[in-house]
Backbone as a ProteinNet text record, in pm:
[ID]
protein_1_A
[PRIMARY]
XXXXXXXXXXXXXXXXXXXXXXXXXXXXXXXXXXXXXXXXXXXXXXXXXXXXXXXXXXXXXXXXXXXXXXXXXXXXXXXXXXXXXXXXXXXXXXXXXXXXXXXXXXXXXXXXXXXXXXXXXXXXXXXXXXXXXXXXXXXXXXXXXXXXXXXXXXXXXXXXXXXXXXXXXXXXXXXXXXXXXXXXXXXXXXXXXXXXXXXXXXXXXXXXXXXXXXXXXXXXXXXXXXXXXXXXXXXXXXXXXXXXXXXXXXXXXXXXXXXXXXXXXXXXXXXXXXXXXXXXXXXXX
[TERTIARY]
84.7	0	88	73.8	103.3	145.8	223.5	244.8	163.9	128.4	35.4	-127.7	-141.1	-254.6	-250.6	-116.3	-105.6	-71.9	-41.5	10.5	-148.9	-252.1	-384.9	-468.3	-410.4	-510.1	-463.3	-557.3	-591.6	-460.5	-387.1	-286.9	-109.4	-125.8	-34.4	-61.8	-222.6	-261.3	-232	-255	-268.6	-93.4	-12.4	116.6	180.9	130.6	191	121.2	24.4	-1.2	74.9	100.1	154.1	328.3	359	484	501.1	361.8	398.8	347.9	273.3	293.7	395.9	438.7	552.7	691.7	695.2	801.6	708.1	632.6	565.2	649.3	622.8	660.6	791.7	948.1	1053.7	1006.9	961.8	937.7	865.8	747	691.1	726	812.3	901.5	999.6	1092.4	1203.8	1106.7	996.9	914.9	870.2	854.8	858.4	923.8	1040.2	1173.7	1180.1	1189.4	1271.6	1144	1041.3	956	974.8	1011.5	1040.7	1160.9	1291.3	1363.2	1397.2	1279.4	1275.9	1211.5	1089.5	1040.1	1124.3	1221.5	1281.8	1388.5	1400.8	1502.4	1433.1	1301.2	1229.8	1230.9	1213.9	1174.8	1269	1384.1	1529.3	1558.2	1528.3	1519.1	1416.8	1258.8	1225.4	1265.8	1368.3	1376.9	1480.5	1572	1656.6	1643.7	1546.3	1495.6	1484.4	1371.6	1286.8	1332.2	1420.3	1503.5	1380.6	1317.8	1244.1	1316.4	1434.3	1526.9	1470.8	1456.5	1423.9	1532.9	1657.5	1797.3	1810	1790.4	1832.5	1770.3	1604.8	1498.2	1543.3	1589.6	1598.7	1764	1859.1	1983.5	1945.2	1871.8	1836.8	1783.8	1698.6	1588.4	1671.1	1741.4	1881.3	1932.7	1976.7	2083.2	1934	1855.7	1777.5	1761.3	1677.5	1730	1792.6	1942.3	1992	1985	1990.5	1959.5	1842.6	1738.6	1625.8	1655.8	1772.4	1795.1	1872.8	1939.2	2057.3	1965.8	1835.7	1722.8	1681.4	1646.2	1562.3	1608.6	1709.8	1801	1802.2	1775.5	1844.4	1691.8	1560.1	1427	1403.4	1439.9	1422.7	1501	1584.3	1679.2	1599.5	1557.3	1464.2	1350.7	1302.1	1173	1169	1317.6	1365.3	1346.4	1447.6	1509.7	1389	1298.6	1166.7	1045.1	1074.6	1024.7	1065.7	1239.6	1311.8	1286.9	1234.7	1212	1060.6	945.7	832.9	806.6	911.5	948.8	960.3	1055.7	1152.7	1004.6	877	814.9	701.9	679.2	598.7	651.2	782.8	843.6	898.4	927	994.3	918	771	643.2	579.7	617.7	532.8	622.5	753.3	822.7	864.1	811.3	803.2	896.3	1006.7	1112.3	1061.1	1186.9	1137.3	1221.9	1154.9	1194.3	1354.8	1403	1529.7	1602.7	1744.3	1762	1716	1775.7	1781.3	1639.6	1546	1382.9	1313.4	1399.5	1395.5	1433.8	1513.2	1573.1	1463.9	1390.1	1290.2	1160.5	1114.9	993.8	843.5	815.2	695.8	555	436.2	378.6	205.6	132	28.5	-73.3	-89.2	-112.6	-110.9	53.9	122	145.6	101	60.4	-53.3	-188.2	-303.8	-330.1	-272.2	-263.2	-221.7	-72.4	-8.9	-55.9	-174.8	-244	-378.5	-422.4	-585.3	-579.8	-687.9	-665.6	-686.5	-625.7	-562.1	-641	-687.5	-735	-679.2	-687.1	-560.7	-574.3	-710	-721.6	-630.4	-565	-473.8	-336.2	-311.6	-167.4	-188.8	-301.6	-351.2	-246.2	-240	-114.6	-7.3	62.3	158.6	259.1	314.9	379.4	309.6	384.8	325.6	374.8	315.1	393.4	461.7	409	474.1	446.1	341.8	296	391.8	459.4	545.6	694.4	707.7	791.6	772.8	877.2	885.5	829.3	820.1	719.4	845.8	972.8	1081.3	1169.7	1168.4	1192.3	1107.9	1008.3	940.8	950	1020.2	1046.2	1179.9	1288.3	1341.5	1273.5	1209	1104.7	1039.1	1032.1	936.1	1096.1	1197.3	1284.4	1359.1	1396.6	1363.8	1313.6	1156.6	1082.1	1115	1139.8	1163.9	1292.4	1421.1	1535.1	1547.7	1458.7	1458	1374.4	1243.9	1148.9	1210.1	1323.2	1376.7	1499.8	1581	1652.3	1590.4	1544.4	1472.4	1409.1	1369.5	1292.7	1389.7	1517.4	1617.2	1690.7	1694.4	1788.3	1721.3	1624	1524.2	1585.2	1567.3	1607.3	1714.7	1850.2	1936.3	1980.5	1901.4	1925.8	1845.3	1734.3	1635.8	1711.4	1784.3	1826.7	1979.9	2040.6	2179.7	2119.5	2048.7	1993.3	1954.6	1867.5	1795.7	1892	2019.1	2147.7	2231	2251.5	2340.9	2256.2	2122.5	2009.9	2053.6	1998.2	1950.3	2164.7	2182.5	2315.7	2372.2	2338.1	2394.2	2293.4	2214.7	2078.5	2097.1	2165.3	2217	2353	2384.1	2556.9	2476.5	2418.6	2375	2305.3	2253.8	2152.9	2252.9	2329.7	2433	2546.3	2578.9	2647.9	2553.7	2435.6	2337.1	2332.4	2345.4	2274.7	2459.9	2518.2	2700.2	2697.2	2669.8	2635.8	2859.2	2874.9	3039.9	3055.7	3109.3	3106.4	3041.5	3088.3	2997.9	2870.6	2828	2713.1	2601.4	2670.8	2630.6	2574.8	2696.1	2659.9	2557.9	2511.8	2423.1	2307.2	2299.2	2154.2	2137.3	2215.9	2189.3	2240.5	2356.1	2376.3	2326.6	2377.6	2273	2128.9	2051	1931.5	1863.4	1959.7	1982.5	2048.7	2144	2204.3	2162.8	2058.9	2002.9	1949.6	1827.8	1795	1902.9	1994.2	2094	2153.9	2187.1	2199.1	2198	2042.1	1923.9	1939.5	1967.6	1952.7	2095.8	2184.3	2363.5	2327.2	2275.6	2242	2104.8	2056.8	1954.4	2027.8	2117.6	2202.4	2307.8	2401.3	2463.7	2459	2325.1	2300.7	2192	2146.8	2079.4	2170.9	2257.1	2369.6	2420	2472	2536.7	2422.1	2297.4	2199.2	2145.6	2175.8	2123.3	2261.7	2367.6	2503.4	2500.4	2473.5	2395.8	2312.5	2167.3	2083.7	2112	2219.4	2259.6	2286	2393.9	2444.8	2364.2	2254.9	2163.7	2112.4	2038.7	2001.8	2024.8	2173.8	2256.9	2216.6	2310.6	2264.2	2106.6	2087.1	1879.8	1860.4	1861.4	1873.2	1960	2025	2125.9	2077.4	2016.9	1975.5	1788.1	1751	1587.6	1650.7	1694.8	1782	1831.3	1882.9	1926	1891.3	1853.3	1770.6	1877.6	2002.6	2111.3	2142.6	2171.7	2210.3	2089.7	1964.4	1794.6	1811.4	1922.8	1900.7	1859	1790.3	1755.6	1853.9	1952.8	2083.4	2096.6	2104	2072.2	1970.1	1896.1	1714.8	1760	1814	1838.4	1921	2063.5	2151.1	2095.7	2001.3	1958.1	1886.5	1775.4	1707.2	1770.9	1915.7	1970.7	1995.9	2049.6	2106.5	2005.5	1840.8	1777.9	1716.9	1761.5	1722.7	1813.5	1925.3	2043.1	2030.4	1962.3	1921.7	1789.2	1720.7	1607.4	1609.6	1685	1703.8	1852.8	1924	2007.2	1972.9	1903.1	1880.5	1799.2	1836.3	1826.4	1627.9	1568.5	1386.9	1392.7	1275.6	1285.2	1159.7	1138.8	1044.7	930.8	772	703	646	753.2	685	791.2	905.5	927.1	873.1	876	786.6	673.7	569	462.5	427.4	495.5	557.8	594.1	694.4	774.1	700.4	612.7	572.1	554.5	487.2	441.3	521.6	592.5	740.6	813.5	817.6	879.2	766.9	632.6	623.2	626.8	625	616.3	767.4	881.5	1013.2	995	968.7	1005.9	922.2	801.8	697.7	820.4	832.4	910.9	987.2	1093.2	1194.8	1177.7	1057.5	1003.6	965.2	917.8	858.4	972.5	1113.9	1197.5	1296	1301.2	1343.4	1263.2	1124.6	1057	1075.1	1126.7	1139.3	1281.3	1331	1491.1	1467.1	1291.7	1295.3	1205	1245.3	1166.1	1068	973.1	858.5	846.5
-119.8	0	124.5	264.4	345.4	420	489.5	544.5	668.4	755.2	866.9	812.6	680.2	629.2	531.3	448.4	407	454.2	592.4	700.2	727.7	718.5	773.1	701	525.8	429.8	436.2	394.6	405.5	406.3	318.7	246.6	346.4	393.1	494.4	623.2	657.3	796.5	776.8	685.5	658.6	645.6	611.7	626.2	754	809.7	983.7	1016.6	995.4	1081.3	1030.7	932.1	919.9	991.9	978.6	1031.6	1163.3	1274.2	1380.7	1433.8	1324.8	1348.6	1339.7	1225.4	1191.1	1295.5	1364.3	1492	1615.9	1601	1714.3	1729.2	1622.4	1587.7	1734.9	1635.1	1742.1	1915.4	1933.9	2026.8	2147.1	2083.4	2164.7	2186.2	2074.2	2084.1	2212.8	2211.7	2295.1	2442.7	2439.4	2615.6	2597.2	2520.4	2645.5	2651.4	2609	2646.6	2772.8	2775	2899.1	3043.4	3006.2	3107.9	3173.8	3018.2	3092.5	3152.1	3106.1	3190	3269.7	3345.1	3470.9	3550.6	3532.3	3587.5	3643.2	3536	3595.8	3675.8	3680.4	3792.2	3916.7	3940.2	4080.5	4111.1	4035.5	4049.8	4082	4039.9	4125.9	4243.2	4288	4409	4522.7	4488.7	4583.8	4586.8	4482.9	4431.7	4602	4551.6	4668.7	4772	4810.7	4905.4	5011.3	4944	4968.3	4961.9	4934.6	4890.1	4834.7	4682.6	4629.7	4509	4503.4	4381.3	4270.2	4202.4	4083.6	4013.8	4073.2	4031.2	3892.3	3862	3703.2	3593.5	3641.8	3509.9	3549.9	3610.4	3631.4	3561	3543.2	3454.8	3364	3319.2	3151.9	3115.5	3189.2	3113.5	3081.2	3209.1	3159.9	3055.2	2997.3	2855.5	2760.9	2771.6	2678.1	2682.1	2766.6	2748.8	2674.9	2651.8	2553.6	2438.1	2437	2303.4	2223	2293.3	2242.9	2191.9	2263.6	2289.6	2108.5	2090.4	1990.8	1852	1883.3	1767.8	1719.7	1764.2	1751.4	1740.1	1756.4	1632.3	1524.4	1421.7	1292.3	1274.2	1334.8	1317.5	1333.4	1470	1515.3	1360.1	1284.7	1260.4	1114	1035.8	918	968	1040.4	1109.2	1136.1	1152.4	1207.7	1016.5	957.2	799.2	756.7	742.3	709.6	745.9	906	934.4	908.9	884	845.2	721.3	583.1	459.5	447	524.7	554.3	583.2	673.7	702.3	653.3	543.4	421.8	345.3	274.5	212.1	254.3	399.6	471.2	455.6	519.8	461.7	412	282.2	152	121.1	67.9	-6.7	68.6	231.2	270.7	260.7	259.2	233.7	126.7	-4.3	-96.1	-153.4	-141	-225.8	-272	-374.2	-492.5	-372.2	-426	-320.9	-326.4	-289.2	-315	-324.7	-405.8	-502.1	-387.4	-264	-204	-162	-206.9	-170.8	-224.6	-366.9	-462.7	-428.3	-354.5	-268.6	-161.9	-124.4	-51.7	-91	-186.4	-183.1	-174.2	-135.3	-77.1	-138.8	-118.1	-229.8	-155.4	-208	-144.4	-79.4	-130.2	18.4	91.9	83.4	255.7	313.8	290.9	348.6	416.8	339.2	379.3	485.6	448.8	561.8	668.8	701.7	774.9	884.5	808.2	906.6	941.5	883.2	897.5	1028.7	1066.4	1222.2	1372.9	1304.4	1415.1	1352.3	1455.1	1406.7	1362.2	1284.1	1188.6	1251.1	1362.8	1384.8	1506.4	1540.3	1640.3	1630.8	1486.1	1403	1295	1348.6	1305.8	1353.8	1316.3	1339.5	1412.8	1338.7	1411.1	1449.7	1265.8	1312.7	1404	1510	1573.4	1586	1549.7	1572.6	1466	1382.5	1238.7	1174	1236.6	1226.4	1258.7	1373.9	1413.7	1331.8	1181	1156.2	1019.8	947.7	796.2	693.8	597.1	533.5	462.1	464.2	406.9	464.3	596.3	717.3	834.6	741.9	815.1	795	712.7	712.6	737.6	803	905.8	1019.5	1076.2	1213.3	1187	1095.3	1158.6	1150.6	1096.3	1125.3	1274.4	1353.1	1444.5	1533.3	1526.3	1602.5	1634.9	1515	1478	1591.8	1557	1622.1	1781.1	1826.9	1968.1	2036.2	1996.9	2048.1	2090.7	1995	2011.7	2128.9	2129.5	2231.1	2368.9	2370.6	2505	2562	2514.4	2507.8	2538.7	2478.3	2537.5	2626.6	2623.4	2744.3	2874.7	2940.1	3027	3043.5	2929.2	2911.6	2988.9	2907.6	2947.1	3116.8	3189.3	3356.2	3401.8	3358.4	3440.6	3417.5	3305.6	3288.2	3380.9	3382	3479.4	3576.3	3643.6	3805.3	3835.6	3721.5	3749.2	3737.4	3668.9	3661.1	3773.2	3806.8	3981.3	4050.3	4048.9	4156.3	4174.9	4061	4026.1	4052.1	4015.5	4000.5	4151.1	4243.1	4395.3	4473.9	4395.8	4476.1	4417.6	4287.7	4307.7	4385.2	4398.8	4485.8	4631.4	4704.4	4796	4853.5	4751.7	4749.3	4755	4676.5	4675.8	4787.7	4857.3	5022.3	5108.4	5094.2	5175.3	5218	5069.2	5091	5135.5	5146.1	5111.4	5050.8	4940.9	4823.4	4801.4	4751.7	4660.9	4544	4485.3	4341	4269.6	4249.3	4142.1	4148.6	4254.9	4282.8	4299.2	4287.4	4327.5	4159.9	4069.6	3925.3	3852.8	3885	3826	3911.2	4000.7	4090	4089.9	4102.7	4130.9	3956	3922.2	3820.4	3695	3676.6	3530.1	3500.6	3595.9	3573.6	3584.1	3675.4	3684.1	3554.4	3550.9	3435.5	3288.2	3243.1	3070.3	3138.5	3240.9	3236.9	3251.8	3365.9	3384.4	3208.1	3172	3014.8	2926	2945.6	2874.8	2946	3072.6	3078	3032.7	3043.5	3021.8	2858.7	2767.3	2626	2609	2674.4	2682.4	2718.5	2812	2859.6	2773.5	2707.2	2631.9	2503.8	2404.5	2255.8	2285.8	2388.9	2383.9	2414.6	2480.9	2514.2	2362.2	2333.1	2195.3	2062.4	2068.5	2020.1	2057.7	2183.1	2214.6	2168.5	2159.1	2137.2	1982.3	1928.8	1763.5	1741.8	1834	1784.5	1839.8	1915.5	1993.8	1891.1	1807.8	1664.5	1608	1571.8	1462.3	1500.7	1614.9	1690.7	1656.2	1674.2	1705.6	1562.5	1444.6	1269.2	1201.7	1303	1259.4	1318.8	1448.6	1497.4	1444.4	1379.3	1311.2	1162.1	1066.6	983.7	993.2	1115.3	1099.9	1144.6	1208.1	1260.8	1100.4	1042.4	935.5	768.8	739.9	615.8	498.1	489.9	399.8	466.8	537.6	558.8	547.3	546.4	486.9	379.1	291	172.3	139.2	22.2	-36.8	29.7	-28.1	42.8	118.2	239.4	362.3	428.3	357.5	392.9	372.6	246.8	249.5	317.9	354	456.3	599.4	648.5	815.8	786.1	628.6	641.4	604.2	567	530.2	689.9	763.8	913.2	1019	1004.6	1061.8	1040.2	872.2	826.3	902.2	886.5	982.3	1104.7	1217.9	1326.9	1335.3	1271.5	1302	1236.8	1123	1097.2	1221.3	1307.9	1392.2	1530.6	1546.6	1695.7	1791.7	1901.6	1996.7	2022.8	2019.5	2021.7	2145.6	2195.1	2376.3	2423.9	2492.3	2544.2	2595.4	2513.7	2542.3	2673	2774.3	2946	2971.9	2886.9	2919.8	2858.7	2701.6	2653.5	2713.2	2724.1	2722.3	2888.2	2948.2	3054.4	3092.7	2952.4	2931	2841.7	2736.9	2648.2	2671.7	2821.7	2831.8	2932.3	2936.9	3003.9	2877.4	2760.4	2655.4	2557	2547.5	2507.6	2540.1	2668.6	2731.6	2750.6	2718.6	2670.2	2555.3	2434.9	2289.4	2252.2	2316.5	2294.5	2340.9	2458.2	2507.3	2449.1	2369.4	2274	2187.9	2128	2024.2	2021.9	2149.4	2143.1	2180.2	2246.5	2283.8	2157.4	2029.2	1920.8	1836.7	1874.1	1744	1790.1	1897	1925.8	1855.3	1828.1	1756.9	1598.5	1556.2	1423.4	1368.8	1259.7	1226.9	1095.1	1123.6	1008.5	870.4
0	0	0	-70.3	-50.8	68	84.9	195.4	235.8	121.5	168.4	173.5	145.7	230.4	337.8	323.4	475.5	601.3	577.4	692.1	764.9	678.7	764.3	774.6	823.2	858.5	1042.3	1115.1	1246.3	1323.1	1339.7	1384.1	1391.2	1262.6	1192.3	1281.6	1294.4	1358.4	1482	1555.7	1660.8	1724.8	1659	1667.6	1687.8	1584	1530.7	1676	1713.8	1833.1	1942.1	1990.4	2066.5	2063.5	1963.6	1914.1	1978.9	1968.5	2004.6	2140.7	2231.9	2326.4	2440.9	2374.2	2479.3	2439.9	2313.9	2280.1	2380.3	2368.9	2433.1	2585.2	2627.6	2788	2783.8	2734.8	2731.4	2689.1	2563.9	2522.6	2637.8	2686	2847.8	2898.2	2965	3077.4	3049	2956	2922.1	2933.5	2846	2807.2	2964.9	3058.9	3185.3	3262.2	3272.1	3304.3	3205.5	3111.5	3048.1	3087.9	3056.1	3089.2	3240.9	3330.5	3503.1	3491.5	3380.1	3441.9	3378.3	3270.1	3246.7	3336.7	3440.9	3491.7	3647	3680.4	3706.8	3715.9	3607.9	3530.2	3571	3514.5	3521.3	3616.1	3720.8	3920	3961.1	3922.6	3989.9	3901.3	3783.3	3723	3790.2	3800.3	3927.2	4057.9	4138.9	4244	4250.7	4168.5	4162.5	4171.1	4037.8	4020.5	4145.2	4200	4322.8	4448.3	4483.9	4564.3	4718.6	4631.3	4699.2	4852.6	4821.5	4906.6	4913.1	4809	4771.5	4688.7	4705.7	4700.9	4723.1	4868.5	4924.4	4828.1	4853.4	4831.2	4627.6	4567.1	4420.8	4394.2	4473.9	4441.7	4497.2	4569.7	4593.8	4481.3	4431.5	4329.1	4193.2	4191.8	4057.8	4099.6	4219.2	4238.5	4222.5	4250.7	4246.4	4126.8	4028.5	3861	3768.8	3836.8	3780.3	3812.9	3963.8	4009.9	3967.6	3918.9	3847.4	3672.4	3616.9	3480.2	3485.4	3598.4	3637.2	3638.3	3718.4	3760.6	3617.4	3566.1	3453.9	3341.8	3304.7	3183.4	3189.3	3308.3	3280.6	3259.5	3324.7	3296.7	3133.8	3040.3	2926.4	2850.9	2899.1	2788.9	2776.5	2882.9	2877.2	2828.7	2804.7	2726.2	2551.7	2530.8	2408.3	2358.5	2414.1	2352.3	2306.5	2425.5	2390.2	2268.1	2277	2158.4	2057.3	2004.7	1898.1	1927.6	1965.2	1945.6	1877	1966.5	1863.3	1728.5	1733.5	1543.7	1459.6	1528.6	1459.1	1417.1	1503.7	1513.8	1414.1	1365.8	1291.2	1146.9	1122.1	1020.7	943.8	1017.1	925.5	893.3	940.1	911.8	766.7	813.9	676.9	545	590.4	452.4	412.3	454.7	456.7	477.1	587.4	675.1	786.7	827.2	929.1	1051.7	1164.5	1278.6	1336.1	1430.9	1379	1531.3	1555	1676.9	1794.1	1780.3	1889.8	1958.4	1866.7	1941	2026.4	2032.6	2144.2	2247.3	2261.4	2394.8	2459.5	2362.2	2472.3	2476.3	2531.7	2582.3	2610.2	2464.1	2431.6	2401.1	2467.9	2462.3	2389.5	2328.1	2237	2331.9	2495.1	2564.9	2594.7	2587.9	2639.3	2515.1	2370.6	2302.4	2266	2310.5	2324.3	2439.2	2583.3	2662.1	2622.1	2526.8	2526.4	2425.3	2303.4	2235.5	2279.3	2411	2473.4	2452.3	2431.1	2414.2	2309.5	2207.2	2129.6	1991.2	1932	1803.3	1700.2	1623.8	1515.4	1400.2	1375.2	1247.3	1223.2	1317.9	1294.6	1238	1270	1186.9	1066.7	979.6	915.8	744.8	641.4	558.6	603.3	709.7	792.1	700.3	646.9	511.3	388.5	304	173.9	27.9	-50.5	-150.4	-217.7	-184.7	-212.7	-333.7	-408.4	-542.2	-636	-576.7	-677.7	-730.9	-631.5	-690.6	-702.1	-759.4	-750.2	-628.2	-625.8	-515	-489.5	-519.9	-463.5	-412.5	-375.2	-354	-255.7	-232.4	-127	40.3	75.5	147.1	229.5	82.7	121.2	123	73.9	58.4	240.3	283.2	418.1	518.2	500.1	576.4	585.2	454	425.2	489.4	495.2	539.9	703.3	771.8	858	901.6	806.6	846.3	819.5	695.9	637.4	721.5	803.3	870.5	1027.5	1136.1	1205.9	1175	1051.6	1023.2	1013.6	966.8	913.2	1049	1117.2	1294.5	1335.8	1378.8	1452.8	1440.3	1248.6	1234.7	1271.3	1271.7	1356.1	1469.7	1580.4	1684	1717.6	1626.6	1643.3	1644.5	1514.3	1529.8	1623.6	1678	1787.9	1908.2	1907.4	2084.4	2063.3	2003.8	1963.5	1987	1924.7	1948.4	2105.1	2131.6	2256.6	2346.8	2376.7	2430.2	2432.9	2316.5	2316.5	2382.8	2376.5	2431.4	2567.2	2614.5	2802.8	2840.3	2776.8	2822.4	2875.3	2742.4	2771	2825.2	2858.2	2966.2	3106.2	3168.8	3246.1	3307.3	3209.9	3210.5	3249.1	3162.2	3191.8	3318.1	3382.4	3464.8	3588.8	3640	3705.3	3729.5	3592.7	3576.8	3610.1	3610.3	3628.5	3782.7	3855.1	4035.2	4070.8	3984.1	4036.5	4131.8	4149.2	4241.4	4249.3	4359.9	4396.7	4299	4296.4	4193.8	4260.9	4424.3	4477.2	4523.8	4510.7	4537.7	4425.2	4302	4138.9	4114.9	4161	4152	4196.3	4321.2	4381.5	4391.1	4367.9	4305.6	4175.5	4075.7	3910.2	3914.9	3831.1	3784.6	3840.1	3889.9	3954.6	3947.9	3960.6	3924.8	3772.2	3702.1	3558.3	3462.4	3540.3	3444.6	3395.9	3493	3432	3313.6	3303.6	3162.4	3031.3	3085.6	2968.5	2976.2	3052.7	3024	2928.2	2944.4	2849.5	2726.7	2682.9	2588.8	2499	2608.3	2538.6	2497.8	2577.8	2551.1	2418.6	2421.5	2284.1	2134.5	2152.4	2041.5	2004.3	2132.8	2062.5	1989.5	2128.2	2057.1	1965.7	1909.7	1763.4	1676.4	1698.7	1617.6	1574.7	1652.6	1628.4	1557.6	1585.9	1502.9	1392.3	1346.9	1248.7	1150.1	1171.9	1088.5	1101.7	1170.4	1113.1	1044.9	1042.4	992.8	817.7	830.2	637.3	600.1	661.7	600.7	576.8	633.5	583.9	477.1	505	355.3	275.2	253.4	87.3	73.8	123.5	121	102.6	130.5	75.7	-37.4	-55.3	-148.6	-296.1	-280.8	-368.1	-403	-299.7	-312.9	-362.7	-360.9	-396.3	-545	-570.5	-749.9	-796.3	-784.2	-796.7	-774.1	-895.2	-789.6	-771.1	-815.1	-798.5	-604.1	-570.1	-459.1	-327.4	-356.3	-325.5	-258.8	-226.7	-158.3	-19.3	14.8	180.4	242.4	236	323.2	325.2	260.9	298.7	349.5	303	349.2	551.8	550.4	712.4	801	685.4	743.5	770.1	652.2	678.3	818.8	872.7	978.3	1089.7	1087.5	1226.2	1255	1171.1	1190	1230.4	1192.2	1247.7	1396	1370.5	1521.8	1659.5	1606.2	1705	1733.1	1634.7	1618.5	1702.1	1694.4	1792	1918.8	1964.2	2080.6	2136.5	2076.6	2122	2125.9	2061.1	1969.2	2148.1	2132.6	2218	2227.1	2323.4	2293.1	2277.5	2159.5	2131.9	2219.8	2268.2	2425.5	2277.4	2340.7	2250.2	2219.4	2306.6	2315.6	2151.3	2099.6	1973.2	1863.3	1865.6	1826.7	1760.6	1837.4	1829	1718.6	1711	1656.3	1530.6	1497.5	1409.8	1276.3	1304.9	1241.5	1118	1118.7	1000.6	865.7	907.3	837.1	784.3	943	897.4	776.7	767.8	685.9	531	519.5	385.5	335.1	424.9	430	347.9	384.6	368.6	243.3	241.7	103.8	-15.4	6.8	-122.4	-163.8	-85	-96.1	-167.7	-138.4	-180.2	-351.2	-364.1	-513.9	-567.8	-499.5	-644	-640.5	-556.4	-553.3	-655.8	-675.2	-707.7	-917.3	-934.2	-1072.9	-1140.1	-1005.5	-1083.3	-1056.8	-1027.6	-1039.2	-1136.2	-1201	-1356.1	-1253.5	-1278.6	-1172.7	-1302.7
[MASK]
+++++++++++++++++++++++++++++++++++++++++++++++++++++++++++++++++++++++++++++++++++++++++++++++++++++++++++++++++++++++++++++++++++++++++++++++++++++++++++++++++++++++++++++++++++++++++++++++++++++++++++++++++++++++++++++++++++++++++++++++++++++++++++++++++++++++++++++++++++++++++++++

């Protein structure tokens, strides 16, 4: 059966959803951490301001900040594996491969799939894959890996210039803010910086591991891109190499806080469409 009609039989939907709840998990988690520790960024900016002395209880909450940032990786990263084993389980089946040794290693059983999409409507991951008409039917299942790898690039690279900007920003607005009260150094530290710095943190850690993901996911690109042009280079084996590499990528890849996300999507899709159609003119169907 086709893939842009076996992607929207029950089983397939019911997968895709689960897929994105359990990414959801990390993704939440991270957007309210980053949202708290912007907020308290602002609170020690009027704290200052105002000279309210809420000094003490505002450098505790920065050490605690991280200590929360510290908790919740080894939580985000069993959340991530998991979601990159679901994937695996969504699309080998649709591109018609046998599942593969390492899926045996996690665990997964057809209720905690059904639990994991209770919920959420399926008709929304409904032709998840697009565009698949446009090319070879031996070749399409590089086209949804693709999609897969060009749709995460294009998402992060965003990422990547909004969190740089927003970094120089907050960065020389705490500098400023600090010359401003002519605060001592040590007294600049534990009123301005410390309570400032987990977010600038977060954003130095958003800029760089998308950075570093988005310069993986080019590679794949070009190698998909080369192999959907080509149907000698189209092989199983490669078909499994582009999916061990995305598997690594999404069980590693940095979660983007769905306050960019959610933001971004639609830039990122009118990104990846275009791609798509000036790819699908250098392929003879």
């Amino acid at each position: 059966m086709r893939i842009d009609v076996l992607q929207n039989e029950e089983g397939f939907l019911r997968l895709r959803a689960a897929i994105y709840r359990v990414y959801s998990r990390p993704k939440s988690g991270f957007t309210v951490l980053f949202i708290s520790t912007l907020a308290l960024a602002v609170v020690t900016t009027v704290n200052n301001l105002c000279d309210l002395h809420w000094d003490d209880v505002l450098g505790w909450l920065g050490v605690l900040a991280f200590l929360t940032d510290g908790l919740i990786r080894p939580w985000n990263a069993r959340a991530q594996g998991l979601g990159a084993s679901l994937s695996d389980r969504y699309d080998l089946p649709l591109y018609g491969q046998a599942a593969l040794p390492r899926q045996d290693a996690v665990q997964i059983t057809t209720q905690d799939i059904v639990g994991w999409a209770h919920g959420l409507p399926t008709d929304q991951f409904r032709n998840w894959y697009t565009h698949l008409d446009r090319f070879p039917v031996d070749r399409q299942p590089f086209v949804c890996q693709l999609q897969n790898s060009s749709w995460d690039q294009a998402l992060r690279q965003h990422v990547v210039w909004l969190s740089l900007v927003a970094l120089w920003v907050f960065s020389l607005g705490l500098l400023l803010l600090a010359g401003f009260m002519n605060l001592p150094f040590r007294e600049a530290l534990w009123k301005t910086f410390l309570p400032g710095v987990p977010f600038a943190f977060l954003l130095l850690r958003l800029h760089i591991d998308n950075r570093v993901s988005v310069a993986r996911l080019r590679l794949l690109n070009v190698t998909l891109e080369a192999q959907i042009k080509d149907p000698q280079l189209a092989t199983p084996a490669a078909l499994l190499e582009n999916q061990e590499a995305l598997y690594r990528h999404r069980q590693d890849a940095f979660p983007i806080p769905n306050l960019f996300k959610k933001q971004l999507d639609r830039a990122t899709a009118r990104e990846v469409e275009a791609s798509l159609q000036l790819l699908a003119r250098d392929v003879q169907i």
